[in-house]
C-alpha positions as CSV (number, residue, x, y, z in Angstrom):
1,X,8.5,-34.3,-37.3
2,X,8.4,-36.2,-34.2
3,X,5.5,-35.4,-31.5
4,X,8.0,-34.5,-28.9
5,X,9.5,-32.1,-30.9
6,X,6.3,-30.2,-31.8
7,X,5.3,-30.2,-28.0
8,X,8.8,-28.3,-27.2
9,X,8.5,-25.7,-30.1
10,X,4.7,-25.0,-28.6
11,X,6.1,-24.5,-25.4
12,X,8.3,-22.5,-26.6
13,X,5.9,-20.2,-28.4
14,X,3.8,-19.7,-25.5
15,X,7.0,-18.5,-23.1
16,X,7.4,-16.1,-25.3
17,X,4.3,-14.9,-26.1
18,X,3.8,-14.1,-22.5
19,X,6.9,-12.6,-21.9
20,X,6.1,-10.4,-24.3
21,X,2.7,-9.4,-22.8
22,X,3.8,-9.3,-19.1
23,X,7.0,-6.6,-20.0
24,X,4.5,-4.7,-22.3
25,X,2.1,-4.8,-18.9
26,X,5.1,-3.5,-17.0
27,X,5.9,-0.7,-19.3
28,X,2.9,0.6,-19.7
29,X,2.1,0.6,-15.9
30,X,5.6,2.7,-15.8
31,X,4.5,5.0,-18.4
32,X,1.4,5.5,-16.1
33,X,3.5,6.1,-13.0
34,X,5.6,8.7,-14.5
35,X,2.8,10.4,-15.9
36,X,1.3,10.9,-12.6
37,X,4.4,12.2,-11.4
38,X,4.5,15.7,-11.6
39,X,5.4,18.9,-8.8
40,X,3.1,19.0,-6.3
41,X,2.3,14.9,-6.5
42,X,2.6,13.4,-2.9
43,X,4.6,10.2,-3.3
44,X,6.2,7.5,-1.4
45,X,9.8,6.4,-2.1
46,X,10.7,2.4,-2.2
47,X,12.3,3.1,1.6
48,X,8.6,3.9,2.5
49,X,9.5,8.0,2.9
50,X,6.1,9.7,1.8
51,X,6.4,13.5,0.5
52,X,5.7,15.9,-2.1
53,X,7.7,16.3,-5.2
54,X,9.2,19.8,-5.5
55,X,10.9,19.6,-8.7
56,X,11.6,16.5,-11.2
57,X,14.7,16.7,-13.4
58,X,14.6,14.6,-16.1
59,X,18.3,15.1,-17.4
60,X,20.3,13.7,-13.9
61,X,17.1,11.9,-13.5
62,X,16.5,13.1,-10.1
63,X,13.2,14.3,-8.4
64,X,13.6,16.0,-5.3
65,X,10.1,15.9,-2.5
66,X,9.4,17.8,0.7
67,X,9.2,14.8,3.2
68,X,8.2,17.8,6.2
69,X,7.8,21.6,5.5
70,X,11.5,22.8,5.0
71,X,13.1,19.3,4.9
72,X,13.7,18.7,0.9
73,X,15.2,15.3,-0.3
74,X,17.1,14.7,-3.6
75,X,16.8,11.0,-4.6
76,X,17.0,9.0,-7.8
77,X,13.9,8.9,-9.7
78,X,13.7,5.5,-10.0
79,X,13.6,5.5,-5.8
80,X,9.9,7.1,-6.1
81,X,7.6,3.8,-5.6
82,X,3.7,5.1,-6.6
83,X,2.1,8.1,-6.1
84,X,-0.4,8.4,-2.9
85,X,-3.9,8.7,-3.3
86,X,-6.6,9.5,-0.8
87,X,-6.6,6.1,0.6
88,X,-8.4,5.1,3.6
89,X,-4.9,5.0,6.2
90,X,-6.9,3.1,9.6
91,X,-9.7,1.2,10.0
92,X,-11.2,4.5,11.9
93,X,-10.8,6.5,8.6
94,X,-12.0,3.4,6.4
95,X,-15.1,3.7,8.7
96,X,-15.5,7.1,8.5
97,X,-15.0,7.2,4.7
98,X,-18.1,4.5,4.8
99,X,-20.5,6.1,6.4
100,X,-20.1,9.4,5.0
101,X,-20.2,7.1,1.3
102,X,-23.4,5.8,3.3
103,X,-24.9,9.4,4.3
104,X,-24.4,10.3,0.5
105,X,-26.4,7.4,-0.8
106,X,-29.8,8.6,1.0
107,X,-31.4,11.2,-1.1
108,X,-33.5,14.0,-0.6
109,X,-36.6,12.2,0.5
110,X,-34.5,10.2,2.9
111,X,-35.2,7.0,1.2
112,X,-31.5,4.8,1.2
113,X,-30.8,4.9,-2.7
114,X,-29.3,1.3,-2.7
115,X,-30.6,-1.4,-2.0
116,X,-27.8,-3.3,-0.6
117,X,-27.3,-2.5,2.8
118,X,-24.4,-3.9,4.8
119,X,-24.5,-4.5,8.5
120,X,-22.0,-3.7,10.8
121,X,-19.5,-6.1,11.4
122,X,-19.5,-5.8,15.3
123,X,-22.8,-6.2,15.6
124,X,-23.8,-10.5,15.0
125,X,-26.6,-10.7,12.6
126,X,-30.0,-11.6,13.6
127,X,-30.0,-15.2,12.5
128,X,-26.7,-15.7,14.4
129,X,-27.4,-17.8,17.7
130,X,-24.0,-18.9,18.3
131,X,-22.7,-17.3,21.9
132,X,-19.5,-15.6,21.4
133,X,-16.3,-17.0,22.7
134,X,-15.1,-15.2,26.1
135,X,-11.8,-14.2,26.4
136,X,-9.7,-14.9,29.0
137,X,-8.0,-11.8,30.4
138,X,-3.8,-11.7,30.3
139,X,-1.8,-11.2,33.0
140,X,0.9,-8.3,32.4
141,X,3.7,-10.8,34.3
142,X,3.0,-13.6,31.6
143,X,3.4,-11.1,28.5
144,X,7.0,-11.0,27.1
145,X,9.7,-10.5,29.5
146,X,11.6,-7.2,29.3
147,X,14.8,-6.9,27.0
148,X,18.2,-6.8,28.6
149,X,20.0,-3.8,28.7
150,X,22.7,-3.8,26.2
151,X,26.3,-4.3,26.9
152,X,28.9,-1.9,25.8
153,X,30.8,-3.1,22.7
154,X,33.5,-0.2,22.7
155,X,36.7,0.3,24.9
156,X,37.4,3.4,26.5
157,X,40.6,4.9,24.8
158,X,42.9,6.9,27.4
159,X,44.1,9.7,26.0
């Protein structure tokens, strides 16, 4: 057999062996998705809708959530994108999850468990000599200009 030959059937091999691996990747991460979803689950759809699920039905394949209290929606279960956890939303809560995460690490004696302690990031670090750039302040007229008002695209229709 020629070289070439060899080379092709090797790279051949190897496409398919991870093709293989990557859809078996993607259908167990679906298998874990649907097992997470369940009633009372809160969700977000693929159009970026966050709710609860209210009731799954795994015949018409529909799942219908509670976006707001008395507002239900019936969409395609394939439409629900991941289930929410209690992820941080804004930096404020990602700083308040942190220092309460911080406040649980000092125990009973008051002695800071960990080692490791991080320093603020708005506050330069001791070694840092390095003066911080100013900012120069922006005037409000050389922001964006206003948008134009729209024009009417429709004709008035007598009657």
């Amino acid at each position: 057999m020629d070289l070439s030959l060899i080379l092709l059937f090797a790279v051949l091999i190897i496409f398919v062996v991870f093709t293989f691996r990557s859809n078996k990747r993607r259908k167990q991460e679906l298998e874990t998705l649907q097992s997470q979803m369940v009633p009372g689950a809160e969700v977000m759809t693929r159009a970026g809708i966050y709710g609860t699920i209210v009731s799954i039905d795994d015949v018409a394949n529909e799942a219908i959530i509670e976006s707001t209290p008395g507002t239900q929606l019936r969409v395609h279960r394939d439409a629900l994108a991941k289930v929410v956890t209690d992820e941080p939303r804004s930096v404020e809560e990602a700083k308040a999850l942190a220092d309460a995460e911080a406040a649980a690490a000092v125990d009973e004696t008051g002695e800071v468990q960990d080692a490791d302690v991080e320093t603020s990031v708005d506050a330069p670090a001791a070694s840092d000599t390095t003066t911080p750039a100013t900012a120069t302040p922006v005037d409000d007229a050389e922001q964006a200009p206003a948008p134009r008002p729209r024009r009417r695209t429709t004709k008035k229709v007598d009657e």
